[in-house]
TIBA-780326 format. One record per residue (C-alpha): residue number from 0; residue in one letter; x negated, y negated, z negated. Coordinates in steps of 0.001 Angstrom, whole numbers. Layout:
BEGIN
> NUM, a, X, Y, Z;
...
// end
This chain:
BEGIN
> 0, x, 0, 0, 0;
> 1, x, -2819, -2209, -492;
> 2, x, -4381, -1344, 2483;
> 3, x, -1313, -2371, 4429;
> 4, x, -559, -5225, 2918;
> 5, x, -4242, -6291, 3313;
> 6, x, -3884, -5535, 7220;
> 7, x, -337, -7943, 7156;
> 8, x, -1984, -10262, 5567;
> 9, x, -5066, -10504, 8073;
> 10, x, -2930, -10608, 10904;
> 11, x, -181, -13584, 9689;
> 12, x, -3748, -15321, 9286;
> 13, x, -5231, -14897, 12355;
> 14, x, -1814, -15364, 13806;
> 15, x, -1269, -18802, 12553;
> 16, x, -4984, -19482, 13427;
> 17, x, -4575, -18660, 16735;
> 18, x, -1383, -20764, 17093;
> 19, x, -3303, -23650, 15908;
> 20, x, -6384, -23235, 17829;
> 21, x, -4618, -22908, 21000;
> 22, x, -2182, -26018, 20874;
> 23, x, -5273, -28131, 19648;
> 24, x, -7625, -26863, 22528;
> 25, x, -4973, -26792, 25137;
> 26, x, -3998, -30695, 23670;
> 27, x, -7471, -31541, 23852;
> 28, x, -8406, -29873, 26959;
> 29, x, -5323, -32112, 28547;
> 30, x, -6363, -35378, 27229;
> 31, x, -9646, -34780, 28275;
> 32, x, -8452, -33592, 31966;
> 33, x, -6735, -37406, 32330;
> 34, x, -9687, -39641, 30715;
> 35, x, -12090, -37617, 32878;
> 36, x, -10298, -37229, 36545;
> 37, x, -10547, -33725, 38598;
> 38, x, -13788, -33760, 39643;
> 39, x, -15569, -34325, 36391;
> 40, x, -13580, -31758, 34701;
> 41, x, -14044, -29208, 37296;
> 42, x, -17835, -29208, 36122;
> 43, x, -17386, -29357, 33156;
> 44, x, -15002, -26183, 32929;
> 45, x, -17412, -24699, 36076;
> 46, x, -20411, -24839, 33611;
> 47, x, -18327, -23125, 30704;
> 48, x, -16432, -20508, 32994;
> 49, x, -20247, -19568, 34247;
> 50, x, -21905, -18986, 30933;
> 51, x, -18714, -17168, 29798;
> 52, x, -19178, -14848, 32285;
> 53, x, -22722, -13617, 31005;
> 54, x, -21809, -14136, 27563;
> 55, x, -21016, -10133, 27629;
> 56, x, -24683, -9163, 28504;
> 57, x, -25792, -10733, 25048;
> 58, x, -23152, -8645, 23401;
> 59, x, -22753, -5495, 25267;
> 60, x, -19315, -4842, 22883;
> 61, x, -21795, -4647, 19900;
> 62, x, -18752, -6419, 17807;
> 63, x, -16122, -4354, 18434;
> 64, x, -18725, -1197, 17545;
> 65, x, -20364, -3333, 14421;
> 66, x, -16370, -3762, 13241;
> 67, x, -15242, -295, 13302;
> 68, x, -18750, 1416, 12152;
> 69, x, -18673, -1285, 9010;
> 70, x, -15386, -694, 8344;
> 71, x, -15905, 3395, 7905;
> 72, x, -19635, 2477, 5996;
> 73, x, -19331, -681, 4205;
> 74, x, -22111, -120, 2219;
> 75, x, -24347, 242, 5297;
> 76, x, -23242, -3313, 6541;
> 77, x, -26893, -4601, 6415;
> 78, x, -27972, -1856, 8395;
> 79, x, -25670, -2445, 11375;
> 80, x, -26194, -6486, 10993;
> 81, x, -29976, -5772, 11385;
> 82, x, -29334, -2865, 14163;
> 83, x, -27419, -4978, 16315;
> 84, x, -29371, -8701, 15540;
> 85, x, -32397, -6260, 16533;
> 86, x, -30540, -5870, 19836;
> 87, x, -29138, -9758, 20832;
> 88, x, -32294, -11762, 20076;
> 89, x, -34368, -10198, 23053;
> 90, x, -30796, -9695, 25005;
> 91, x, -30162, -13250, 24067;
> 92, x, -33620, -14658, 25432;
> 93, x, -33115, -12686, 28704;
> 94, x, -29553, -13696, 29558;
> 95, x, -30312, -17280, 28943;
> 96, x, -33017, -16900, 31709;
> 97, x, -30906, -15212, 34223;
> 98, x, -28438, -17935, 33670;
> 99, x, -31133, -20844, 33823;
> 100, x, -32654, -18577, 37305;
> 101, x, -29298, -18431, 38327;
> 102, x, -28075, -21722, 38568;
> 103, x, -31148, -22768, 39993;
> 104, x, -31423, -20438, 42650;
> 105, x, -27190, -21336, 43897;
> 106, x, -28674, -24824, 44611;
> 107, x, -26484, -26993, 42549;
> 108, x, -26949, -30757, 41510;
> 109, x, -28864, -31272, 38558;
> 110, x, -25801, -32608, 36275;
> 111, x, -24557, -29362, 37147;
> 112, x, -27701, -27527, 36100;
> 113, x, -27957, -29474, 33187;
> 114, x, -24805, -28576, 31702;
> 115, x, -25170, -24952, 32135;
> 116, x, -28550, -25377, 30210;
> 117, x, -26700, -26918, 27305;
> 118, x, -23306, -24644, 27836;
> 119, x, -26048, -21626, 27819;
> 120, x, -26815, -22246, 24135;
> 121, x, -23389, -22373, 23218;
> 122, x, -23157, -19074, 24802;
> 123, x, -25990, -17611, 22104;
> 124, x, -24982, -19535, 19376;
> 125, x, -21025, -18268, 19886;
> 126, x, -22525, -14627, 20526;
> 127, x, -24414, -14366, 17246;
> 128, x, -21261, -15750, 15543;
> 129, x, -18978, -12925, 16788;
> 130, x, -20902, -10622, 15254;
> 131, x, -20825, -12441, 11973;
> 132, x, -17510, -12626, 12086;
> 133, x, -16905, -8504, 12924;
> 134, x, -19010, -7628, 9894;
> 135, x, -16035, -9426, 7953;
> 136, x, -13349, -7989, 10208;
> 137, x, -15375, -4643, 8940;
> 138, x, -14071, -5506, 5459;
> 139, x, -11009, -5859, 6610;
> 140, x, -11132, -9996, 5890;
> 141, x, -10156, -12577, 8818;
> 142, x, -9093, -15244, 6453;
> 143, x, -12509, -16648, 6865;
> 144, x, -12739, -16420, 10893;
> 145, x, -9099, -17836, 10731;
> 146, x, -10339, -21255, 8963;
> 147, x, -13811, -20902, 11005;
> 148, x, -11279, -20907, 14336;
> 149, x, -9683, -23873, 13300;
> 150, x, -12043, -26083, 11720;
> 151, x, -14082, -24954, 15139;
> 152, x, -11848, -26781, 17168;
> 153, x, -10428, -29812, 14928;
> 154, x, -14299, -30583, 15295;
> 155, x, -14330, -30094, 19192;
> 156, x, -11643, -32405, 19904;
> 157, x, -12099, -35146, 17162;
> 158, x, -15555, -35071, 18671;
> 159, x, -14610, -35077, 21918;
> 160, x, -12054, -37700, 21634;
> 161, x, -14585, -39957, 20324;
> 162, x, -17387, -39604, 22788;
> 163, x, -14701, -39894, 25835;
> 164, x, -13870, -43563, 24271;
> 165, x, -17781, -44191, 24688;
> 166, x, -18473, -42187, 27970;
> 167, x, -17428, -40380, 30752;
> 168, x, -20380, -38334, 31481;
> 169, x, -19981, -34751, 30608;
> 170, x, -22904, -33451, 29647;
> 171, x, -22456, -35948, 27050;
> 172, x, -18735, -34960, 26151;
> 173, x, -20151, -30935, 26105;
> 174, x, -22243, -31687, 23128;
> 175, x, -19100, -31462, 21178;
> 176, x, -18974, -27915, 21955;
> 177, x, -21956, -27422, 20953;
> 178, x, -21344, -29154, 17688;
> 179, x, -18580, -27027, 17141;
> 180, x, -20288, -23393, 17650;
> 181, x, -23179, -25036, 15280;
> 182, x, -20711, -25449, 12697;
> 183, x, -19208, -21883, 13647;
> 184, x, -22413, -20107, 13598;
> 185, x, -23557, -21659, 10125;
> 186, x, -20785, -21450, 8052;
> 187, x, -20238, -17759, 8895;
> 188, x, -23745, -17073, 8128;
> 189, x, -23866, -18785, 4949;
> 190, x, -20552, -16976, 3803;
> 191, x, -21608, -13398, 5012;
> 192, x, -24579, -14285, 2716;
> 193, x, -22603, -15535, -535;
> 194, x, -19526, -13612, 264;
> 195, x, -20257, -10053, 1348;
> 196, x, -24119, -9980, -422;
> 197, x, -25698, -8855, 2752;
> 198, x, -29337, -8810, 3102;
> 199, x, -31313, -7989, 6374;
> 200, x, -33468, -4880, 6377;
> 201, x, -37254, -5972, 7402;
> 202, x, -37224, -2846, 10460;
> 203, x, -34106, -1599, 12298;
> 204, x, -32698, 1876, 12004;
> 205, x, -33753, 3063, 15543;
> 206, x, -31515, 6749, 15005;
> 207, x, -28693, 4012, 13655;
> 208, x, -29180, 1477, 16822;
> 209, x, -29417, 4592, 19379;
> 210, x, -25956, 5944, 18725;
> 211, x, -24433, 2264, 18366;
> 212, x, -25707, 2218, 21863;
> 213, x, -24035, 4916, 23213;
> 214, x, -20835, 3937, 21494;
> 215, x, -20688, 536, 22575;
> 216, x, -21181, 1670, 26468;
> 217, x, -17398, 1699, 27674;
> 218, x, -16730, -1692, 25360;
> 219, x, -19740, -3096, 27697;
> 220, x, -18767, -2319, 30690;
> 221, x, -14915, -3373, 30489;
> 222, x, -16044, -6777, 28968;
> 223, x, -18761, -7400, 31921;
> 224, x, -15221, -6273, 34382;
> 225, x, -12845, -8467, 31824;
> 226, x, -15623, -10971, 31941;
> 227, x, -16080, -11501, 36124;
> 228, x, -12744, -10674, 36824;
> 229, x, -11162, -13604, 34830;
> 230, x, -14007, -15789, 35757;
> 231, x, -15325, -15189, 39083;
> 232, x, -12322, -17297, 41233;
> 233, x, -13335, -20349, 39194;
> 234, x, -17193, -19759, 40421;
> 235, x, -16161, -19190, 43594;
> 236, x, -14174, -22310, 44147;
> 237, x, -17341, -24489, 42890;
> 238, x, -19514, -22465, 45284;
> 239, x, -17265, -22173, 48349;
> 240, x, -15059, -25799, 48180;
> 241, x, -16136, -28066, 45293;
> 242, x, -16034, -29186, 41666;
> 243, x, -12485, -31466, 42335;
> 244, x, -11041, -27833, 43165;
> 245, x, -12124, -26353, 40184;
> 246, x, -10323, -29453, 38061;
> 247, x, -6940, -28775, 39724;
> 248, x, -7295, -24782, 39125;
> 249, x, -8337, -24906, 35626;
> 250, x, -5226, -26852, 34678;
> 251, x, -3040, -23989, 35892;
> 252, x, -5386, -21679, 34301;
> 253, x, -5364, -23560, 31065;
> 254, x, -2015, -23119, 31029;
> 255, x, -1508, -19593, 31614;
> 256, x, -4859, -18840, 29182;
> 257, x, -3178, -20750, 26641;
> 258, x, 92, -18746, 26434;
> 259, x, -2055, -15248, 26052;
> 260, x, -1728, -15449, 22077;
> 261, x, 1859, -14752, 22313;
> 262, x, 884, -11229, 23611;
> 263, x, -2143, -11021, 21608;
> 264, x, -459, -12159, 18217;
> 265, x, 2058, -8748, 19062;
> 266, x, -755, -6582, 20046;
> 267, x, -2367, -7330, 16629;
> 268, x, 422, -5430, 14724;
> 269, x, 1106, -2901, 17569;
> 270, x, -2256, -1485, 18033;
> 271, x, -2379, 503, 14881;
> 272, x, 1438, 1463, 15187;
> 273, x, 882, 3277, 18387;
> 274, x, -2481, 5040, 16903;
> 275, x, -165, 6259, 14372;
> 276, x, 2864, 7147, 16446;
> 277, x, 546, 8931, 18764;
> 278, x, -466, 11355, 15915;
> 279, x, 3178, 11413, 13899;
> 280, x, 6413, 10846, 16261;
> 281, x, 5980, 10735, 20168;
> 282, x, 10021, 9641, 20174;
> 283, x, 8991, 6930, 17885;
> 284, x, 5918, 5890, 20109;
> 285, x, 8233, 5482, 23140;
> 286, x, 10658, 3417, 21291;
> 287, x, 8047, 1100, 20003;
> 288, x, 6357, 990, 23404;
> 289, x, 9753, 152, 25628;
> 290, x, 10539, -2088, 23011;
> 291, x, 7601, -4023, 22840;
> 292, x, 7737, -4387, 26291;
> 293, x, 11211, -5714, 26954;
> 294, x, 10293, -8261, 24076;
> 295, x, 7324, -9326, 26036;
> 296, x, 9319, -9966, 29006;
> 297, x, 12221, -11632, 27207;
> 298, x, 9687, -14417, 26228;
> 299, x, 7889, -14681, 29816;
> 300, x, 10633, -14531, 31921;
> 301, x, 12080, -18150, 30868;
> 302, x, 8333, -19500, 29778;
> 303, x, 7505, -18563, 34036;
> 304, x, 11015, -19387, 35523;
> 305, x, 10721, -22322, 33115;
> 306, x, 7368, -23778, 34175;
> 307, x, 8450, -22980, 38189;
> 308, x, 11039, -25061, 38245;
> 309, x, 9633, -28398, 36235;
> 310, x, 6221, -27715, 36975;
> 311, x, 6019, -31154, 39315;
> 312, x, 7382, -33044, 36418;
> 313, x, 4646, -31635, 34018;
> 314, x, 1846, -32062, 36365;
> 315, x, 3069, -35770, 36820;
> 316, x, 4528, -36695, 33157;
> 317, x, 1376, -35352, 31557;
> 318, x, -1720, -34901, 33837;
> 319, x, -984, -38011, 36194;
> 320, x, -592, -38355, 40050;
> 321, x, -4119, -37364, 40163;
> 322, x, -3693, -33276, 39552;
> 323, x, -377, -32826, 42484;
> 324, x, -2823, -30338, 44148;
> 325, x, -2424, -28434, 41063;
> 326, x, 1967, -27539, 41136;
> 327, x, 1801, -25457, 43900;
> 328, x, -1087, -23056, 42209;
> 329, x, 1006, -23604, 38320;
> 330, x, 3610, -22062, 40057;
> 331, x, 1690, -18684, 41788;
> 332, x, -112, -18107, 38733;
> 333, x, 2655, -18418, 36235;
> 334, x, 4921, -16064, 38039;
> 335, x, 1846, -13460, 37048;
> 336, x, 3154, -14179, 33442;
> 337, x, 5447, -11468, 32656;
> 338, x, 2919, -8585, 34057;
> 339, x, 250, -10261, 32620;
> 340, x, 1707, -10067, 29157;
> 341, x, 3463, -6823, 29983;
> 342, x, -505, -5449, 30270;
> 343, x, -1231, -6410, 26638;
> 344, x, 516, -3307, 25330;
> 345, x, -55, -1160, 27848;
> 346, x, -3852, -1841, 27230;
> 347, x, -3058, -1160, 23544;
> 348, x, -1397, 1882, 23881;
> 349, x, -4162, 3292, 26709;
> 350, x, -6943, 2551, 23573;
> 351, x, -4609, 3748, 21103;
> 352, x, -3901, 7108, 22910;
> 353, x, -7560, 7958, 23656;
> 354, x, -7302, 6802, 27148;
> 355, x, -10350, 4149, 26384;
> 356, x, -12035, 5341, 29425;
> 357, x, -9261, 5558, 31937;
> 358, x, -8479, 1789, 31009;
> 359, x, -11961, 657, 31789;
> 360, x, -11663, 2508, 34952;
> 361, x, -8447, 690, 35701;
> 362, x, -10077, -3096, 34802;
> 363, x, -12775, -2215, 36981;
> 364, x, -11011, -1279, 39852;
> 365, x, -9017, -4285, 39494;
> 366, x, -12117, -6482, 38977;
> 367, x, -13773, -5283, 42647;
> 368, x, -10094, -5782, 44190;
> 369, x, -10219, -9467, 42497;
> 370, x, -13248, -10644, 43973;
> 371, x, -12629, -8959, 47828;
> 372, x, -9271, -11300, 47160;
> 373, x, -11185, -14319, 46072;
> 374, x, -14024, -13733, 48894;
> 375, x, -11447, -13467, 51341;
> 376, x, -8715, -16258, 50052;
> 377, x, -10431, -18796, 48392;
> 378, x, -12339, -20058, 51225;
> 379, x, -8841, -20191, 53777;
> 380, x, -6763, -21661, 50902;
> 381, x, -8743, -23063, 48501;
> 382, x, -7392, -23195, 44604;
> 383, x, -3910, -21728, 46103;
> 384, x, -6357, -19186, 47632;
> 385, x, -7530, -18551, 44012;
> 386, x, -4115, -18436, 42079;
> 387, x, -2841, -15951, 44635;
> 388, x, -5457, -13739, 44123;
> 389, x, -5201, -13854, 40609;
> 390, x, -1541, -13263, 40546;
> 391, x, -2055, -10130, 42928;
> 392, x, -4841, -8632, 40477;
> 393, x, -2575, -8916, 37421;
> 394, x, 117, -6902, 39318;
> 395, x, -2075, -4654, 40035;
> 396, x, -3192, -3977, 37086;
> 397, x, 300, -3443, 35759;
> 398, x, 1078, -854, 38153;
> 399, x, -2499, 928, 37358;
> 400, x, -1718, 843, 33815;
> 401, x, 1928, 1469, 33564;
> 402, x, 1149, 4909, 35492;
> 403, x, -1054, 5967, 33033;
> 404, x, 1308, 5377, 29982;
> 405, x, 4059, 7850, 31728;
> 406, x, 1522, 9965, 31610;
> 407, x, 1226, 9402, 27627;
> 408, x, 5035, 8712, 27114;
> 409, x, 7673, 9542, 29109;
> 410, x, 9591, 6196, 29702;
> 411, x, 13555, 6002, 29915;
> 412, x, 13001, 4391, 33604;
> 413, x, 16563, 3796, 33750;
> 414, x, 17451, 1985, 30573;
> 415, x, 13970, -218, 31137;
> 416, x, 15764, -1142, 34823;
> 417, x, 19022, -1977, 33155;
> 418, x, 16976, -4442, 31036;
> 419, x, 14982, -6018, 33196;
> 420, x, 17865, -6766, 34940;
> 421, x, 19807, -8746, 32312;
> 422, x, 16386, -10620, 31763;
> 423, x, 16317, -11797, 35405;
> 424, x, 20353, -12328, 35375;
> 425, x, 19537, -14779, 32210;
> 426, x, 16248, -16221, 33849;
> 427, x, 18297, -16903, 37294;
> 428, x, 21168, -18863, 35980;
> 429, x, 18439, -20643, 33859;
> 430, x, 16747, -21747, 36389;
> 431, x, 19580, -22647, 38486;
> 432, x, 20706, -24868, 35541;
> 433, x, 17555, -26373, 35365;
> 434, x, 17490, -27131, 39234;
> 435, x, 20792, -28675, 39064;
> 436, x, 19778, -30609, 36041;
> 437, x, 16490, -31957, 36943;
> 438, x, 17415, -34881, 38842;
> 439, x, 19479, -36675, 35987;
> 440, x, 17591, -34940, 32818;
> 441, x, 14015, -35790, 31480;
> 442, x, 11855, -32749, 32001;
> 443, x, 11292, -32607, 28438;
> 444, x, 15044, -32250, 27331;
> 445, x, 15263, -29368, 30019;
> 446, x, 13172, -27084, 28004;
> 447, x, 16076, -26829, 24795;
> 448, x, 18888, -26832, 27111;
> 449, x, 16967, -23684, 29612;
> 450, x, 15919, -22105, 26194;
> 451, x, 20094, -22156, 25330;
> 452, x, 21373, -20948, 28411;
> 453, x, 18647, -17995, 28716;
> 454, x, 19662, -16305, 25324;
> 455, x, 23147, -17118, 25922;
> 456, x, 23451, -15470, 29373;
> 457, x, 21610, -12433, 27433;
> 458, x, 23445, -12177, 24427;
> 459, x, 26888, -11776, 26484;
> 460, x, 24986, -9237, 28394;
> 461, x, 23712, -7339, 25224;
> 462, x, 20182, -7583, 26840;
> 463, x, 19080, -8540, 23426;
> 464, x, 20540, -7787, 19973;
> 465, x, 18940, -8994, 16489;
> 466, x, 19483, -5716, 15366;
> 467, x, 17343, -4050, 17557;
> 468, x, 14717, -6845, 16865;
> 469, x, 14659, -5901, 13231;
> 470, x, 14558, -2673, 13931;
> 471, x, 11101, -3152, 15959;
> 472, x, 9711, -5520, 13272;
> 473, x, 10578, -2577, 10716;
> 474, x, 9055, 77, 12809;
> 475, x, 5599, -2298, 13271;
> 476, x, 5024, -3103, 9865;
> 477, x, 5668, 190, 8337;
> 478, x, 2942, 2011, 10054;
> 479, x, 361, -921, 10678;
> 480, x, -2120, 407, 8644;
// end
């Protein structure tokens, strides 16, 4: 009982840290897309999409290894924390250089190389800080990464907003990053230190480091295909058209980034209720699964529908005249929504049901099919190019992935189709409300009055009950242990 209400605990924190972190760095990142005009921010996000990217080769998927290792061993926390630092400093070193010889070598201008430089040490600094932070998720304690996260950004943007006033250059305006993940890296160090009592060992346990090794190998390779597949369209559009393309696609991508904790938040309590269903009740694994599921969709469906039809206003009322280029590729890669959140818990249940290796398989199929797509698109049809062939790649990685579960579950394809279909009744006449609205209604006051008519189509249609709500919730938090 402890244990479980130990696990609730962690997650309503890192829940409501998440929240918070997200609207303050999707606020931020807005105000600073209007001070700074497309092009600027299209470096600026080019310079932290490209680090990002290589961020993976410093950690190989050390953390999630060092997380579930500590949490079986606790008392041979040290160990692993020297093990794995043993690992990232040389790792660390190299990457940084491949990035520097990188960037070099693609010819770019030197404000361009310049902020990769300084968005390279915020890639080292942010890597050694996930692994302080997965020795404490070992001891089963995100409280402290919850208040890290949000301090973390409250300094980013209070930073940011005051440099912006001064300046527009953004190498500048990066260095409140960087302040940020200096912050981030210290104050997890100094509380693994007072908190937890660990103490590096002078020499590395080589047996120890050799079998973290061989565990970490499929966590390294699906981060390195997570890593280029959500990253590589932005690199391309720098490369192939310019840095003004790469402002109007990371607004969209903001966007659609930004609503991902929705999913995640619910994968956080559904992960360990599918490992246990798996083992205890099959029926009840299906039920949680299809539930989950039509959940998922009864929140994306109005959120994309939503977004589709005001996205003009949005782009206008709050990014300016400046970012129309971006509506048209809001509107491609928002209607990837639904699958995209839909793949949250079918990537949960593929880990959960030992299918670990199967769903790296699937990522990195759809990681080579992402960048033929983005090879092939981007240069035709620039950042529409780009949102396209992101929308295709999440589709396909729902169909990939929802194959595999059948194969786990068998899924009541008929009463799933039945759903679905009161969800996309309640999102049509939503949107046609909104449509017919528009013209006489501030965007803003759309939003409530969609919201109303969505859960009102599907209440009448019994597409969505509070009972069987509770009865999810109730299911969830009696096995997330």
């Amino acid at each position: 009982m402890e244990l479980t209400q130990k696990v609730a605990k962690n997650t309503s924190y890192y829940t409501v840290a998440l929240v918070i972190q997200k609207i303050i760095s999707f606020g931020y990142f807005s105000y600073l897309a209007v001070q700074i005009g497309a092009e600027n921010l299209g470096k600026y996000t080019f310079a932290l999409f490209f680090t990002t990217m290589f961020a993976v080769l410093i950690d190989l998927g050390l953390a999630n290894v060092i997380t579930r290792e500590v949490a079986k061993f606790q008392e041979k926390a040290g160990q692993y924390l020297t093990a794995v630092l043993a690992v990232k400093v040389p790792l660390s070193i190299i990457t940084y250089l491949i990035v520097v010889g990188l960037i070099n070598l693609m010819g770019n201008p030197e404000i361009t190389r310049q902020l990769v430089y300084i968005t390279g040490i915020i890639m080292v600094i942010d890597s050694f800080t996930l692994t302080f932070y997965a020795i404490f998720r070992g001891f089963h304690n995100l409280k402290i990464e919850s208040i890290g996260t949000i301090i973390f950004q409250v300094l980013v943007a209070g930073a940011g907003i005051i440099l912006v006033q001064q300046t527009h250059d953004v190498r500048i305006l990066i260095l409140a990053l960087l302040l940020g993940s200096a912050f981030n890296l210290f104050y997890s160090m100094i509380l693994l230190i007072k908190k937890l009592k660990i103490r590096l060992t002078l020499k590395a346990d080589k047996g120890l480091l050799k079998s973290m090794m061989i565990i970490t190998i499929p966590f390294a390779l699906a981060g390195i295909f997570t890593r280029v597949y959500g990253y590589i369209d932005s690199v391309f559009l720098h490369q192939f058209i310019s840095d003004e393309a790469v402002g109007y696609y990371s607004i969209p991508y903001k966007i659609t980034f930004a609503l991902q904790f929705i999913p995640l938040a619910f994968i956080a309590a559904l992960y360990p209720a599918f490992s246990t269903f798996f083992v205890q009740s099959k029926e009840m694994l299906k039920m949680t699964f299809q539930k989950s599921i039509i959940y998922l969709a009864i929140i994306a469906v109005p959120i994309t529908l939503g977004i589709i039809s005001i996205a003009d206003k949005v782009m206008v009322g709050v990014y300016s005249d400046e970012y129309l280029p971006s509506i048209i590729p809001l509107q491609i890669l928002i209607a990837s929504l639904p699958f995209l959140f839909i793949n949250f818990p079918l990537g949960a249940l593929l880990n959960a049901c030992n299918r670990q290796i199967r769903n790296t398989v699937n990522i990195g199929i759809v990681m080579v099919i992402n960048v033929i797509l983005n090879l092939i698109l981007i240069p035709k049809y620039s950042v529409i190019g780009a949102a396209a062939a992101s929308t295709i790649s999440t589709f396909i990685m729902f169909i990939l992935q929802i194959y595999v579960a059948k194969q786990i579950t068998p899924l009541d394809v008929w009463y799933l189709v039945r759903q679905f279909l009161k969800i996309l009744l309640a999102g049509a006449v939503m949107y046609g409300i909104i449509v017919l609205l528009k013209p006489s209604l501030y965007y803003l006051f759309l939003i409530p009055v969609g919201a109303a008519v969505f859960f009102g189509v599907l209440f009448i249609t019994r597409g969505f009950t509070i009972r069987e709500f509770k009865d999810l919730l109730k299911s969830i938090s009696q096995k997330n242990v």
